[in-house]
C-alpha positions in Angstrom: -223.6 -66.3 -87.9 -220.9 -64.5 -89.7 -221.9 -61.3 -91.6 -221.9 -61.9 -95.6 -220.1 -60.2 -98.1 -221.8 -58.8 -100.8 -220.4 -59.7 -104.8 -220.9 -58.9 -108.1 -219.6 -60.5 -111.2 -219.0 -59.1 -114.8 -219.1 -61.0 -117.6 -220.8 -64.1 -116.2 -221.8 -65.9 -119.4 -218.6 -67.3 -119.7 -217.0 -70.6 -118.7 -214.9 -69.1 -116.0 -217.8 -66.8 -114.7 -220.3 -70.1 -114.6 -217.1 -71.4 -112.5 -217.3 -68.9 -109.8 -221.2 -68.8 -109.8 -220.8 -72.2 -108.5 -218.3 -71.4 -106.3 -219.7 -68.2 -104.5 -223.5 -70.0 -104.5 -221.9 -73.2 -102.1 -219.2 -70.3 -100.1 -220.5 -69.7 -96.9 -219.6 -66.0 -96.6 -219.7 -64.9 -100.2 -222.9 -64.0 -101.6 -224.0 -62.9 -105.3 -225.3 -59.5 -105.3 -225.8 -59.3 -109.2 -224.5 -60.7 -112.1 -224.2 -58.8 -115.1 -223.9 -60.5 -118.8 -225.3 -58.4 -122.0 -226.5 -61.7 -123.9 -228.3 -63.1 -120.7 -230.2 -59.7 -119.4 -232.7 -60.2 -117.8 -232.9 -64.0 -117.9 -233.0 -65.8 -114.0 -229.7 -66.9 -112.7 -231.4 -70.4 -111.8 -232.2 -71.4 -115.1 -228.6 -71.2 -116.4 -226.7 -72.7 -113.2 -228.2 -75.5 -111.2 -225.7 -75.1 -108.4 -227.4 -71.0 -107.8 -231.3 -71.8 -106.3 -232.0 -68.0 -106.0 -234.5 -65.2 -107.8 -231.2 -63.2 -109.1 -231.4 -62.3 -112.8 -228.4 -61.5 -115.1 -228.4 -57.6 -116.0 -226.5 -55.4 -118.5 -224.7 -53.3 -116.4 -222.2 -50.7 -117.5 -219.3 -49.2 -115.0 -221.3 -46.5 -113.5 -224.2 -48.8 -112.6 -221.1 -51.1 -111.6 -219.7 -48.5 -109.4 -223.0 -47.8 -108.0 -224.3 -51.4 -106.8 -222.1 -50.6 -103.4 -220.9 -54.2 -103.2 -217.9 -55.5 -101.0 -216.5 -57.9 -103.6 -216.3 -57.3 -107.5 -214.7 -59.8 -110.2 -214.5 -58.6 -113.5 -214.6 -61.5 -115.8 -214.1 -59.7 -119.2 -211.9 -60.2 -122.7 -208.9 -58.1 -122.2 -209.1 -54.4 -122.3 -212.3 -54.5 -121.5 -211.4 -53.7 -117.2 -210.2 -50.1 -117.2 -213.3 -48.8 -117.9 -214.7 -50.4 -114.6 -211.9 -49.9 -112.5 -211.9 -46.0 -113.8 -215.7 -45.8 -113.0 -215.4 -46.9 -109.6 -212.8 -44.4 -108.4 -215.0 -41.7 -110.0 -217.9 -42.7 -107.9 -215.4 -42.9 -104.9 -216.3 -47.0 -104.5 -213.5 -49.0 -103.3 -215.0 -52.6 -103.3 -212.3 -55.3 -103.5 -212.3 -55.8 -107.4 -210.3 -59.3 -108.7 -209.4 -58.6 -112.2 -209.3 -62.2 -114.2 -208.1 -60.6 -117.6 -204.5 -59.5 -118.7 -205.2 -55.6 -118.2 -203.1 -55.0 -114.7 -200.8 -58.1 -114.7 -198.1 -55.4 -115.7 -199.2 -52.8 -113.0 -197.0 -52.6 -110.0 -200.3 -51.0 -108.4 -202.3 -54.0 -108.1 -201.2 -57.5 -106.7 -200.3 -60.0 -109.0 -202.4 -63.3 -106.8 -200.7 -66.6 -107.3 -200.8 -67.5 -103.6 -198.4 -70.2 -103.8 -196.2 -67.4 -104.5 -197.5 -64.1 -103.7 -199.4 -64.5 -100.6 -196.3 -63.1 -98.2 -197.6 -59.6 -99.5 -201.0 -59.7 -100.4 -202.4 -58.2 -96.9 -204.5 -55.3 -97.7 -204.6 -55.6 -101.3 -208.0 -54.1 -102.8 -206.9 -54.2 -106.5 -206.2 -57.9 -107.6 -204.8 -59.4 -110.6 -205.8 -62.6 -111.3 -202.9 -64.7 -112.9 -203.3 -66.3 -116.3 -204.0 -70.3 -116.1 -201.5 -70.7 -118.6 -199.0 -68.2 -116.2 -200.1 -70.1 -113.4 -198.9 -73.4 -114.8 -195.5 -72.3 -115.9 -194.4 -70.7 -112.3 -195.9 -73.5 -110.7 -193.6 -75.7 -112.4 -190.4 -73.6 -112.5 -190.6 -71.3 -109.2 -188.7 -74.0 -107.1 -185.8 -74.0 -109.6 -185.9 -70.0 -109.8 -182.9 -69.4 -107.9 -180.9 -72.0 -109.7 -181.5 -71.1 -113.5 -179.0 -70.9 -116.6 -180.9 -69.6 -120.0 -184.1 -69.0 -121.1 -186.4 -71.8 -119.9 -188.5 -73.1 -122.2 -192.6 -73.9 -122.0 -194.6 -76.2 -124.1 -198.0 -75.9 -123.3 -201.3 -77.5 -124.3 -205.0 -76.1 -123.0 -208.1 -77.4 -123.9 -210.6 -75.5 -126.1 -212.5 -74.1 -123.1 -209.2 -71.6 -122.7 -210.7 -69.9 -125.7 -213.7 -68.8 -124.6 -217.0 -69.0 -125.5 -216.7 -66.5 -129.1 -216.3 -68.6 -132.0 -212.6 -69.0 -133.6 -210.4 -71.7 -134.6 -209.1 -72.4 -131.6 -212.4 -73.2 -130.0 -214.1 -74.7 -133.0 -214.1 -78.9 -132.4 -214.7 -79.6 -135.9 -211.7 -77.7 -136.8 -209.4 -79.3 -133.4 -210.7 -82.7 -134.3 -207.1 -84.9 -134.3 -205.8 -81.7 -134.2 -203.0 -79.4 -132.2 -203.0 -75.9 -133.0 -200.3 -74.0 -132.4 -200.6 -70.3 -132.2 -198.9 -67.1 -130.6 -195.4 -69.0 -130.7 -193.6 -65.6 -130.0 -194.1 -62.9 -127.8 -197.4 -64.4 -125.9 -199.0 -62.0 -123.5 -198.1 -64.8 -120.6 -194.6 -65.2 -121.8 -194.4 -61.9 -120.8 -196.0 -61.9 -117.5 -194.0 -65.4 -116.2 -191.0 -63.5 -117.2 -191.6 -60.6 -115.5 -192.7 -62.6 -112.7 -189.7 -64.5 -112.2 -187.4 -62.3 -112.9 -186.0 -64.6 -115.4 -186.3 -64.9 -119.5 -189.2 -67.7 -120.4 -190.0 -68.8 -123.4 -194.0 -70.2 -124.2 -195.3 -72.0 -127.1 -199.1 -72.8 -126.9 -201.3 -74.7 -128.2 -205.1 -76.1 -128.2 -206.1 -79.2 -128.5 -209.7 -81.5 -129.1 -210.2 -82.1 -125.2 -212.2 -78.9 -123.6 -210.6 -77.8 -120.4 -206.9 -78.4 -118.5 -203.5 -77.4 -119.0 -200.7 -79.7 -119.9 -197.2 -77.1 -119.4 -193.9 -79.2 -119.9 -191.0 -77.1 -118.9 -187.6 -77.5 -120.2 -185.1 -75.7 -117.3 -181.4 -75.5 -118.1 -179.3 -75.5 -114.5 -176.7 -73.7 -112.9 -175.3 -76.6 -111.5 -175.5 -80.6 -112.0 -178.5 -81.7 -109.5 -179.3 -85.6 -108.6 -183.2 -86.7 -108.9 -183.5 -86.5 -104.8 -182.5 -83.1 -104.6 -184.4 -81.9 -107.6 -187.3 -83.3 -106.2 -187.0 -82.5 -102.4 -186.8 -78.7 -103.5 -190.4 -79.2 -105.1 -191.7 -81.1 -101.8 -190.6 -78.4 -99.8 -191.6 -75.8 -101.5 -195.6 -77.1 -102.2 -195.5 -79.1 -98.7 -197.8 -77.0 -97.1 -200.2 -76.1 -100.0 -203.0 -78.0 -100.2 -204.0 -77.1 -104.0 -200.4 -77.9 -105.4 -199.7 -81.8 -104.8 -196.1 -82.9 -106.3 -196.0 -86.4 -108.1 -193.7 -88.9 -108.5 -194.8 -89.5 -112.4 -195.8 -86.6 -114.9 -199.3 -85.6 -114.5 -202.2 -86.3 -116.8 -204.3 -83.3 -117.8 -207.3 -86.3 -117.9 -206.8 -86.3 -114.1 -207.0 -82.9 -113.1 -210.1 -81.9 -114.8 -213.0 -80.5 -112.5 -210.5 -80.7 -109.9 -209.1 -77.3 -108.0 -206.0 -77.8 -107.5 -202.8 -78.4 -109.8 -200.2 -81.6 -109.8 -196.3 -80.9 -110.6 -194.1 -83.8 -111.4 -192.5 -86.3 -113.9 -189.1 -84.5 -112.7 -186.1 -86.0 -115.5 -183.2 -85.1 -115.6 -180.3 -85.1 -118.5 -177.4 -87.2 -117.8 -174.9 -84.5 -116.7 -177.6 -83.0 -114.4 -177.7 -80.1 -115.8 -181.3 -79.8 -117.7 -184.3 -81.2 -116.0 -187.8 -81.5 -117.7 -190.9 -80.8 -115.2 -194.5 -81.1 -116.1 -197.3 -79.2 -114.5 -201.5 -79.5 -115.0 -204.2 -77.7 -113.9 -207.7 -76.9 -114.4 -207.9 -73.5 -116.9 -211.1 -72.9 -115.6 -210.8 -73.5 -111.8 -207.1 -72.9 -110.2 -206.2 -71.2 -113.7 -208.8 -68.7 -112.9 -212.4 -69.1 -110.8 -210.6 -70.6 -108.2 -208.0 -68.6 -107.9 -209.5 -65.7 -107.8 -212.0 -67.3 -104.6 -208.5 -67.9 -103.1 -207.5 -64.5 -103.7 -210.7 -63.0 -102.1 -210.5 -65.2 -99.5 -207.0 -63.3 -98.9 -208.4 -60.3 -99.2 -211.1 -60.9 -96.7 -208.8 -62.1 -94.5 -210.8 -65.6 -94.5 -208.7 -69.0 -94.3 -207.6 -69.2 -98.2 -209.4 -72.0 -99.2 -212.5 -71.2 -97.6 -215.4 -72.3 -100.2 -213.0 -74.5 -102.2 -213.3 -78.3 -102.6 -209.8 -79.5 -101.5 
């Protein structure tokens, strides 16, 4: 029997942390070495997710008992700005676990890979430090990477994530009263994940989000403005060949429905249109915010880093 890896997880009261629980409790090489959570300490594991049937109890631990648990996997599944204090603590105490960082903090730092597999993989050997991509980031290259090469202007992003995206804090945007026959627009400018796409993919995106009643997936339409005129078969030829091999990025003929991609792992692109000279095409991309726009993603990514085959531990 293969040797298991030892994980911990930070901030595992919340959706996406529940998500990988289940995750690393079915992976046959992963297993949870503590999982810490301030509301929850001291509470068993067991009695708050079915799918873990182990004695582990959540604790309240801070970076240097973090640093100090000696484990060979860490996901830190925090609000943003909340990470550098465990990444800090863990170079003091000279630990050098793999850590998969789910929030915002080191999107922007050339020092840690940035893990969309789809798109990264070709140079994520080796990587210890991991930034898990945003699941509405995740959505947007998804549907635009194929095109990259082939852009004119700003492309253009309406997105719509269900209230679970919000995570578990009371606001607005996570109140269902309040998103009852409701869209909420918010961060119309300058969104932290406008700014990470664009970065990216080395081209100018711009995001408008929005929430709506339904409590988890991504809807992203994507508006692209082209270099060139392009005919349907070409346009979507480029998107089969570039996703033919991936088995958690399926390209349809039609434009996904967020209803269908719930609880599932992977992400659909399609409903390819195109204007009459060519010139613009409209593509629509879902995906699970929960699973591939986070828990899953970050199994893929330690699968990677593990050098384990990707989608070990992941319903395809």
């Amino acid at each position: 029997m293969s040797e298991r890896l030892s994980l911990g997880l930070v901030g595992a009261r919340g959706y996406v942390g529940a998500e990988l629980i289940k995750l690393v409790a079915a992976h046959p090489r992963f297993e949870l070495a503590f999982v810490s959570s301030r509301e929850r300490d001291g509470q068993r594991l067991a009695d708050h997710e079915a799918a873990y049937t182990g004695e582990l109890r959540y604790t309240n631990l801070g970076p240097d008992a973090v640093a100090g648990q000696g484990v060979d996997a860490l996901v830190l599944a925090l609000p943003n700005g909340m990470a550098a204090g465990f990444v800090s603590a863990l170079g003091a105490a000279g630990a050098d676990p793999v850590v998969v960082d789910l929030s915002a903090d080191f999107r922007f730092d050339d020092h840690w890979h940035y893990g969309l597999p789809e798109l990264t993989r070709h140079h994520a050997g080796g990587a210890r430090r991991i930034s898990n991509p945003g699941c509405y980031a995740t959505a947007m290259q998804l549907a635009v990477a194929p095109m990259r090469e082939v852009l004119a202007g700003p492309v253009q992003c309406f997105g719509v994530s269900g209230y679970s995206g919000a995570g578990t804090s009371a606001s607005d945007k996570n109140d269902p009263d309040k998103l009852r026959d409701n869209l909420m627009p918010y961060a119309l400018v300058n969104h932290i994940h406008e700014r990470e796409v664009t970065r990216q993919l080395g081209h100018a995106v711009e995001f408008m989000p929005h929430v709506a009643p339904h409590f988890r997936g991504i809807t992203m339409t994507a508006n692209l403005h082209l270099q060139r005129a392009f005919g349907f078969d070409g346009v979507q030829q480029r998107y089969r060949d570039a996703y033919a091999n991936e088995p958690l990025v399926a390209v349809v003929d039609d434009a996904p429905w967020v209803s269908r991609i719930a609880g599932r792992h992977g992400a659909e692109v399609g409903g390819f249109t195109l204007s009459v000279d060519g010139r613009r095409l409209v593509v629509v991309s879902t995906l699970d915010n929960l699973l591939k726009g986070a828990a899953t993603q970050a199994l893929q990514n330690l699968n990677l880093a593990f050098g384990l085959p990707e989608t070990l531990g992941i319903p395809t």
